[in-house]
PADRENPA-887165 format. One record per residue: x negated, y, z of N, C-alpha, C in turn. Coordinates in Angstrom, 2 decimals. Example, Ala and Ser with C-alpha at 12.3 -4.5 7.8 and 13.67 -1.06 7.14 Angstrom:
REM PADRENPA-887165
+---------+---------+---------+---------+---------+---------+---------+---------+---------+
|     npx |     npy |     npz |    capx |    capy |    capz |     cpx |     cpy |     cpz |
+---------+---------+---------+---------+---------+---------+---------+---------+---------+
|  -13.19 |   -5.69 |    7.80 |  -12.30 |   -4.50 |    7.80 |  -13.20 |   -3.30 |    7.80 |
|  -12.85 |   -2.25 |    7.08 |  -13.67 |   -1.06 |    7.14 |  -12.90 |    0.03 |    7.87 |
+---------+---------+---------+---------+---------+---------+---------+---------+---------+
This chain:
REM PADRENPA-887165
+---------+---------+---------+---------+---------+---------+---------+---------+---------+
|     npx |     npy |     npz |    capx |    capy |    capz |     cpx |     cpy |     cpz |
+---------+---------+---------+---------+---------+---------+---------+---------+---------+
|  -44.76 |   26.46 |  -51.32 |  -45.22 |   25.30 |  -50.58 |  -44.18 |   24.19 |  -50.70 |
|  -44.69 |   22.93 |  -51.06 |  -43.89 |   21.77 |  -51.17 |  -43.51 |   21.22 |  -49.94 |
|  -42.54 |   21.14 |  -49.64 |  -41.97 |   20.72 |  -48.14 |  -42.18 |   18.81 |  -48.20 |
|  -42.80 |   18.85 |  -47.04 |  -43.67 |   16.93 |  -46.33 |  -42.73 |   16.81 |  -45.26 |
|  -43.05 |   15.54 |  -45.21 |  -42.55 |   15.09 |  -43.95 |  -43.58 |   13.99 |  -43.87 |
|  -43.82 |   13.74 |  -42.18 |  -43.89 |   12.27 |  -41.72 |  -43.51 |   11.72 |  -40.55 |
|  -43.99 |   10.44 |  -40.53 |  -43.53 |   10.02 |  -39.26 |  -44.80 |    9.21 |  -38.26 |
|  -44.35 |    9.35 |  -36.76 |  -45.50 |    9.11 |  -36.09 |  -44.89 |    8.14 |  -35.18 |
|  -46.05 |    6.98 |  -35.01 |  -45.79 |    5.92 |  -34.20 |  -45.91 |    5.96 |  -32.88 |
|  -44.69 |    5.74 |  -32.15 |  -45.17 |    5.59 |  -30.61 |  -43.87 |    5.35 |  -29.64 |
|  -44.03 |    5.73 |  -28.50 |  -43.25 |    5.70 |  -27.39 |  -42.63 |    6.95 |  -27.75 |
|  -41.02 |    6.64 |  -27.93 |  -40.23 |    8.11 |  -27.92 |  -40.25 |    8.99 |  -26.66 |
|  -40.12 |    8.40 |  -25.94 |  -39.86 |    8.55 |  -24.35 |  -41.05 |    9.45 |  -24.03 |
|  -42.34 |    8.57 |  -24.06 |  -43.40 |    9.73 |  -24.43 |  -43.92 |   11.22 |  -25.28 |
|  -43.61 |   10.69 |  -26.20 |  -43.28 |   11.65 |  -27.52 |  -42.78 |   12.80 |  -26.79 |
|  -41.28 |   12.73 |  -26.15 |  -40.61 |   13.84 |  -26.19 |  -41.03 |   14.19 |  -24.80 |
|  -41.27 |   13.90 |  -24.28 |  -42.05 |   14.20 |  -22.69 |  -43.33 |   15.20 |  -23.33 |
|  -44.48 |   14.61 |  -24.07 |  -45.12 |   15.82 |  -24.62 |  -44.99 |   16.86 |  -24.93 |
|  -43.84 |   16.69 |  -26.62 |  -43.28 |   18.25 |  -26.78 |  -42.43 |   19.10 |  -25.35 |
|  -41.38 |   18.49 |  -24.97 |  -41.05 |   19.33 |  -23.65 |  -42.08 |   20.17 |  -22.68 |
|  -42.90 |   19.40 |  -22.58 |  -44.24 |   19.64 |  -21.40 |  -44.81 |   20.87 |  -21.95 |
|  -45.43 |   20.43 |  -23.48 |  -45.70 |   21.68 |  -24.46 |  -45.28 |   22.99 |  -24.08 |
|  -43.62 |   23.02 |  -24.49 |  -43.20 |   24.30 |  -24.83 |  -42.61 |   24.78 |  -22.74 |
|  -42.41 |   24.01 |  -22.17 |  -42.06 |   24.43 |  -21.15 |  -43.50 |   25.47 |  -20.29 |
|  -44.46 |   24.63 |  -20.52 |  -45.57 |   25.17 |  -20.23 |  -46.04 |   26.74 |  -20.81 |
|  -45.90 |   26.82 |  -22.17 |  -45.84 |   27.99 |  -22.79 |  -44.62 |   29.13 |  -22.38 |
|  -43.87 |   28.72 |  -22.24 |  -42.95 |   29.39 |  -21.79 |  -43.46 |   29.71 |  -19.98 |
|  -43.71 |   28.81 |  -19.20 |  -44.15 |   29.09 |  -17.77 |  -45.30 |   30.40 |  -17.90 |
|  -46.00 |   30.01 |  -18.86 |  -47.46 |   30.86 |  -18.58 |  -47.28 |   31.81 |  -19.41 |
|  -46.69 |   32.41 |  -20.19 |  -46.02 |   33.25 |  -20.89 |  -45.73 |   34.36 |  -20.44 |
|  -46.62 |   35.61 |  -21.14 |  -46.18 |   36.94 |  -20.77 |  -44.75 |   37.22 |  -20.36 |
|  -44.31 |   38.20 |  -19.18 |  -42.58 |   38.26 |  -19.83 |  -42.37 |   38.80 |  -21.22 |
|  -41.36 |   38.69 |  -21.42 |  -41.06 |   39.04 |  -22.75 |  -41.56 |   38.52 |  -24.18 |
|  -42.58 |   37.30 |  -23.97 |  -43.30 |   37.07 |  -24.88 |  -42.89 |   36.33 |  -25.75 |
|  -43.90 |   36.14 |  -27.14 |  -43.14 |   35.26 |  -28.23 |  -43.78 |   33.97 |  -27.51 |
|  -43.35 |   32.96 |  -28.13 |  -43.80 |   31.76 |  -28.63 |  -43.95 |   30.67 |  -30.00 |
|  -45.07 |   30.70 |  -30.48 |  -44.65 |   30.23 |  -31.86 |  -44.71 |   28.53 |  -31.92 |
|  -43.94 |   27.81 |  -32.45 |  -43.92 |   26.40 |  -32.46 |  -43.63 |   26.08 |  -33.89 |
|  -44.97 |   25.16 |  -33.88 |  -44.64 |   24.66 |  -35.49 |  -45.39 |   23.18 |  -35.79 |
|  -44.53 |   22.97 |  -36.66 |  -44.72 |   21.45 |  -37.03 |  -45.28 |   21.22 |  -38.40 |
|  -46.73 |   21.07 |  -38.62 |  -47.23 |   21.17 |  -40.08 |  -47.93 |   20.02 |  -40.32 |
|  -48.02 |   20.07 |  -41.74 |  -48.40 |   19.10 |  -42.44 |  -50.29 |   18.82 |  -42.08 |
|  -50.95 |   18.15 |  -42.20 |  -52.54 |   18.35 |  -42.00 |  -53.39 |   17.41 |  -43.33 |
|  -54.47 |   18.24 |  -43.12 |  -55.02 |   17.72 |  -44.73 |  -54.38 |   16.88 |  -45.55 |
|  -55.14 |   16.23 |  -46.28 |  -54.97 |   15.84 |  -47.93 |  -53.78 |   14.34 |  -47.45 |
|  -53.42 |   14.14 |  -46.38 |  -52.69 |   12.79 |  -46.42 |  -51.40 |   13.20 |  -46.27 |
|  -50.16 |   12.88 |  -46.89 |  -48.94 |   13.63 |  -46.87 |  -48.42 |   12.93 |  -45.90 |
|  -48.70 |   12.13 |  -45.08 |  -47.55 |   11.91 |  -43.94 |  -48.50 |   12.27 |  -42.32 |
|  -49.57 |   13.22 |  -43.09 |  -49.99 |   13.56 |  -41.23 |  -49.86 |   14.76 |  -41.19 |
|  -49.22 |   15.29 |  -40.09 |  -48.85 |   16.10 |  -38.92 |  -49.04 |   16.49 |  -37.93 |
|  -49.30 |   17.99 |  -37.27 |  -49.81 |   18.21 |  -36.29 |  -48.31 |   19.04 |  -35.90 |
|  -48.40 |   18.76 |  -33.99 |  -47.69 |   19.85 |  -33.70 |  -48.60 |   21.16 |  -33.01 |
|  -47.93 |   22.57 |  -33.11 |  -48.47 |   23.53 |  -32.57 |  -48.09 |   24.33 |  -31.95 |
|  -48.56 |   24.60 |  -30.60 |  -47.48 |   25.45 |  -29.99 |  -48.18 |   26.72 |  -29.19 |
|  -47.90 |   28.05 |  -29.88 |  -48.93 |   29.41 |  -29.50 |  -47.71 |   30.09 |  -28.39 |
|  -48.57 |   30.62 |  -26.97 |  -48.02 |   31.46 |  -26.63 |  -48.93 |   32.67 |  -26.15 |
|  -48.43 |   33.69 |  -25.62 |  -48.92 |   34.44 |  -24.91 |  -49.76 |   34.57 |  -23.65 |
|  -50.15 |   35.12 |  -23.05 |  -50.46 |   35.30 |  -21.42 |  -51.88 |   36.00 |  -21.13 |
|  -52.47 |   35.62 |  -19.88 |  -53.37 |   36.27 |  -19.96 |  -54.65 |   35.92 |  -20.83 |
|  -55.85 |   36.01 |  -20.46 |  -56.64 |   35.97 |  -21.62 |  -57.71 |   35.08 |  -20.44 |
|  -58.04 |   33.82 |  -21.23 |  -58.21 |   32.59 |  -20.75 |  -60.18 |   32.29 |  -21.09 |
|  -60.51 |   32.12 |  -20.65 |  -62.40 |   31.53 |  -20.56 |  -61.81 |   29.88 |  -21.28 |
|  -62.67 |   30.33 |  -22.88 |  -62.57 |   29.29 |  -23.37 |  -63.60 |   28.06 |  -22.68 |
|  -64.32 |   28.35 |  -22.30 |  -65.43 |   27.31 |  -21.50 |  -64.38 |   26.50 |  -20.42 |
|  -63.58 |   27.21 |  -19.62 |  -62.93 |   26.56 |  -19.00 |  -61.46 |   25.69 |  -19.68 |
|  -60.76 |   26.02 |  -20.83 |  -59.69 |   25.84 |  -21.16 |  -59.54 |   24.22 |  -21.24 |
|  -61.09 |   23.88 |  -21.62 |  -60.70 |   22.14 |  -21.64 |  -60.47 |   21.64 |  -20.05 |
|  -61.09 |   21.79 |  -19.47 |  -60.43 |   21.45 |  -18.02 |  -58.87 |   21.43 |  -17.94 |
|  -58.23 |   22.15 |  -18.20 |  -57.01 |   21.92 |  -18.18 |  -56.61 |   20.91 |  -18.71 |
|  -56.88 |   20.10 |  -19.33 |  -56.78 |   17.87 |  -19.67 |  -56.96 |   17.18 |  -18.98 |
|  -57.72 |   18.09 |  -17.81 |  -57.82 |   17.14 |  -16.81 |  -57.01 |   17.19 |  -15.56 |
|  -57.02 |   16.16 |  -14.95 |  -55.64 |   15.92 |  -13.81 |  -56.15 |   16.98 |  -12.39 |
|  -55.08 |   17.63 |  -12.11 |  -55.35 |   18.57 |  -10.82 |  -55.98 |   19.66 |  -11.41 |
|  -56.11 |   20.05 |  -12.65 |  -56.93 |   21.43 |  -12.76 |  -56.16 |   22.77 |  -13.14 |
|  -56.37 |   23.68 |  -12.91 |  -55.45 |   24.81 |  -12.94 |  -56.61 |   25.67 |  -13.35 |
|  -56.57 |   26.17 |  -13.85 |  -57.17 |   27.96 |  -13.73 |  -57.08 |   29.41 |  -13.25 |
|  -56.15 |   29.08 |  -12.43 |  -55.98 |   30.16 |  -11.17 |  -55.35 |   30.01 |  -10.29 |
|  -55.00 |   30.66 |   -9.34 |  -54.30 |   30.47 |   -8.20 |  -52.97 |   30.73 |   -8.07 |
|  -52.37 |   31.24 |   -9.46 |  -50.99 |   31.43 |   -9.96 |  -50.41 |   30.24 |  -10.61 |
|  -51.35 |   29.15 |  -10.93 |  -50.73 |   28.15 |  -11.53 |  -50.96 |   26.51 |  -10.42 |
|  -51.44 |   27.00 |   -8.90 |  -51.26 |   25.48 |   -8.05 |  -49.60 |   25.62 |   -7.76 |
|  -48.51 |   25.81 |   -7.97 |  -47.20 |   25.60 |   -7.68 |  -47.13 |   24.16 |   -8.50 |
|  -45.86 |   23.74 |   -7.65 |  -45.59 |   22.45 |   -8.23 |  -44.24 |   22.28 |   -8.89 |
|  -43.87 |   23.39 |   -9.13 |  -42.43 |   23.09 |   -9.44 |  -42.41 |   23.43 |  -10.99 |
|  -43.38 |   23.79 |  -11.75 |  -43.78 |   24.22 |  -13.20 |  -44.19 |   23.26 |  -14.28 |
|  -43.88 |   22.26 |  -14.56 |  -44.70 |   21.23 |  -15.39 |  -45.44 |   20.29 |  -15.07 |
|  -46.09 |   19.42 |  -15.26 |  -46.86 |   19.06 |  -14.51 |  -48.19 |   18.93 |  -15.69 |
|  -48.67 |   20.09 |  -16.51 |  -50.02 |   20.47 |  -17.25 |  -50.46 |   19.86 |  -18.29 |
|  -51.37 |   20.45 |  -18.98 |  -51.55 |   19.38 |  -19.80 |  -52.19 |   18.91 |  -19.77 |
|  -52.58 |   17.91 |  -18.17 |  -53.49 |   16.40 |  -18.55 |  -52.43 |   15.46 |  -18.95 |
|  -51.28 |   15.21 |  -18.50 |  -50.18 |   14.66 |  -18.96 |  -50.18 |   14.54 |  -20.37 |
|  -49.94 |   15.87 |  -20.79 |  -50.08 |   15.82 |  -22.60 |  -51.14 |   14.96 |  -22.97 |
|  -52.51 |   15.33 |  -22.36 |  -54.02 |   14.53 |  -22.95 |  -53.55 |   13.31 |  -22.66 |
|  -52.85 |   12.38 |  -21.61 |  -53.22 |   11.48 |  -21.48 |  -52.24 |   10.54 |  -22.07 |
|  -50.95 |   11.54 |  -22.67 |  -50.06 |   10.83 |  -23.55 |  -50.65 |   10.46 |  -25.39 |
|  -51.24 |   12.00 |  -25.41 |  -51.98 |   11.78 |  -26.54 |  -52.62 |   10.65 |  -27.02 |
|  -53.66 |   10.58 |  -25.70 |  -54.37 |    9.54 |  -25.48 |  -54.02 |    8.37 |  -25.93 |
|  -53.08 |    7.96 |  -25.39 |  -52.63 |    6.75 |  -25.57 |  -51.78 |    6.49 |  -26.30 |
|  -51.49 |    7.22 |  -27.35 |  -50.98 |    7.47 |  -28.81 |  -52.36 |    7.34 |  -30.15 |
|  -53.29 |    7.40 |  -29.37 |  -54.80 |    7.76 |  -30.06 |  -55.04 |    8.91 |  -30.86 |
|  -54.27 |    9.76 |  -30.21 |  -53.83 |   11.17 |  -31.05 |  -55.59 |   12.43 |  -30.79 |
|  -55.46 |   13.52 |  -31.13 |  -55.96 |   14.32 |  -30.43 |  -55.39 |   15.61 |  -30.25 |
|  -55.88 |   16.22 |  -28.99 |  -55.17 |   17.47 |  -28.57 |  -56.46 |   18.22 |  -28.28 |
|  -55.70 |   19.54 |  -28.85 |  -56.99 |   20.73 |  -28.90 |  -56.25 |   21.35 |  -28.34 |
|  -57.27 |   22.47 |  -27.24 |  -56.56 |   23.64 |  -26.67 |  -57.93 |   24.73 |  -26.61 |
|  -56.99 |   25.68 |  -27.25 |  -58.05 |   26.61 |  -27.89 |  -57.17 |   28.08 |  -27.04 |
|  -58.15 |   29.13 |  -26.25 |  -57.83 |   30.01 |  -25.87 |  -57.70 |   31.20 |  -27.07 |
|  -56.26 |   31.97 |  -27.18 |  -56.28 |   33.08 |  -28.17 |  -56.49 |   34.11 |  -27.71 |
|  -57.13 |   35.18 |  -28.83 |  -57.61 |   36.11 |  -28.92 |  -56.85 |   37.11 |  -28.32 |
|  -57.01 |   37.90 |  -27.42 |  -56.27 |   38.67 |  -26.54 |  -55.40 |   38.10 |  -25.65 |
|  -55.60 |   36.86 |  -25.53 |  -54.51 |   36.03 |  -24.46 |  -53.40 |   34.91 |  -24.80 |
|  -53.05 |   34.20 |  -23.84 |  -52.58 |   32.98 |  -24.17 |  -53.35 |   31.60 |  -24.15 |
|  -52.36 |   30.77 |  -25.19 |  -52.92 |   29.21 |  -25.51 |  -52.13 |   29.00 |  -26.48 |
|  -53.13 |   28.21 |  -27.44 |  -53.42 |   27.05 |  -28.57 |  -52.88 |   26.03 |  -28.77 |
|  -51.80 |   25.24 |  -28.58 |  -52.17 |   23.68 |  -28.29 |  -51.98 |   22.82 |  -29.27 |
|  -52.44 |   22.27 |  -29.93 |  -52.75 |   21.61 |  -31.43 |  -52.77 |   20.20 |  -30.98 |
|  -51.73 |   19.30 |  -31.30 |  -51.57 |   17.98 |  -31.39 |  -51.43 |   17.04 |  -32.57 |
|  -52.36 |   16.11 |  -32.58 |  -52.26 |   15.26 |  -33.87 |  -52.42 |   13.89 |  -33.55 |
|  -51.32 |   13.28 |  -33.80 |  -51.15 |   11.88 |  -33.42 |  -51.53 |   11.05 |  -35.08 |
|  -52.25 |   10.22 |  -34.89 |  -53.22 |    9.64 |  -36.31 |  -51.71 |    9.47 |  -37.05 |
|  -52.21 |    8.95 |  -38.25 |  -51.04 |    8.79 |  -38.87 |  -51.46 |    7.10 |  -39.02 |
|  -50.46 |    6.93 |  -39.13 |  -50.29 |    5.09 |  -39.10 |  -49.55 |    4.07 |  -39.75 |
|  -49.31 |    3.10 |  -40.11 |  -48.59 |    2.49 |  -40.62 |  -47.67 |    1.60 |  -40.49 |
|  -47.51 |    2.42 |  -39.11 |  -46.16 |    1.73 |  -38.28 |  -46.66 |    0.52 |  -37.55 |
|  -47.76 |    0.16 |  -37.76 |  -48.19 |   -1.30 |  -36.89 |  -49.20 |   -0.91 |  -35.35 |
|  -49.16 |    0.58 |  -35.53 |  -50.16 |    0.88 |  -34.07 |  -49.33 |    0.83 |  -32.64 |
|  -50.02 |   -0.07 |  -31.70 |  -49.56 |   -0.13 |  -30.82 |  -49.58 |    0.89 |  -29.49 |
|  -48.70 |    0.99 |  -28.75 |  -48.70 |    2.34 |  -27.61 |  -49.37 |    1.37 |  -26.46 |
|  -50.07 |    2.20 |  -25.46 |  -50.25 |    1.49 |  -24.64 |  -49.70 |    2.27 |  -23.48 |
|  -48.33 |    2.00 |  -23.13 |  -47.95 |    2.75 |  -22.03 |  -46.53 |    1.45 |  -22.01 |
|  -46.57 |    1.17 |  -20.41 |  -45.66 |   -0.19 |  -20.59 |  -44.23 |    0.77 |  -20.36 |
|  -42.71 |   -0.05 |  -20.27 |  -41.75 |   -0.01 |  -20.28 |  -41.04 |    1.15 |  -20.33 |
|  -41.52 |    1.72 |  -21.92 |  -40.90 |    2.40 |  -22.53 |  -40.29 |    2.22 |  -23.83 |
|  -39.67 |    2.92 |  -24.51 |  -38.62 |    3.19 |  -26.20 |  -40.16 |    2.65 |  -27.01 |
|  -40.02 |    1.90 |  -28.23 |  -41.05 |    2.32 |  -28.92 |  -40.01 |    2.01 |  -30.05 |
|  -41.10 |    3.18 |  -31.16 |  -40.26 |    3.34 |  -31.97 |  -40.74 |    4.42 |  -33.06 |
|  -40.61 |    4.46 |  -34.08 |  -40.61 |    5.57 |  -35.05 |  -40.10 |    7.01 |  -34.58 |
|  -40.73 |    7.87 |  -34.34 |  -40.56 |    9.10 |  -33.80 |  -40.26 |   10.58 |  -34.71 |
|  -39.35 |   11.09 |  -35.23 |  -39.49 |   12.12 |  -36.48 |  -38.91 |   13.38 |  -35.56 |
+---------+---------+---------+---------+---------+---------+---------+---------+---------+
């Protein structure tokens, strides 16, 4: 495999608030002992787009419900209303969002979460819409 790179336009500040949120979350909901896989890949035929991905463990999740979790205040059980854990991924959706990205969250097979992020690829002229933050080329 030929090793890519690219780069994605936006609010750094945001940016890294996503990935953090990401993997902290995976790690919160995370079997003990469990893996977590995080990876940063290339996506179809355009060499500077990129998705991030981040698989973990846990219990085993009702994909019907999993999109709810994008949305603000939603939990899927009564182990996850604490407030001291992340604050979910409507945050992520709504950073995405406003990156014009998209985020998939797909429940895995015997347990866990999916979370597949793809911020468009651009040509450096797309604007963020989130006020008084970094903007900036993000790698």
């Amino acid at each position: 495999m030929t090793p890519r790179s690219g780069e994605v336009w936006g609010s750094r500040t945001l940016l890294r608030r996503t990935v953090d949120n990401v993997v902290d979350n995976a790690i919160a909901h995370n079997d003990p002992g469990g893996r977590i896989r995080v990876v940063v890949r290339a996506e179809g035929d355009d060499p500077g787009a990129v998705s991030l991905v981040v698989e973990s463990g846990g219990p085993v999740l009702d994909q019907r419900r999993v999109a709810d979790l994008a949305l603000p205040f939603r939990r899927l059980g009564a182990d996850r209303t604490g407030t001291g854990q992340g604050s979910g991924p409507s945050i992520v959706a709504a950073i995405t969002q406003a990156h014009h990205g998209t985020l998939d969250l797909r429940a895995r097979h015997g347990g866990g979460l999916r979370v597949t992020i793809t911020p468009p690829r651009t040509d450096g002229r797309a604007t963020v819409e989130a006020p008084n933050t970094e903007t900036g080329v993000a790698r």
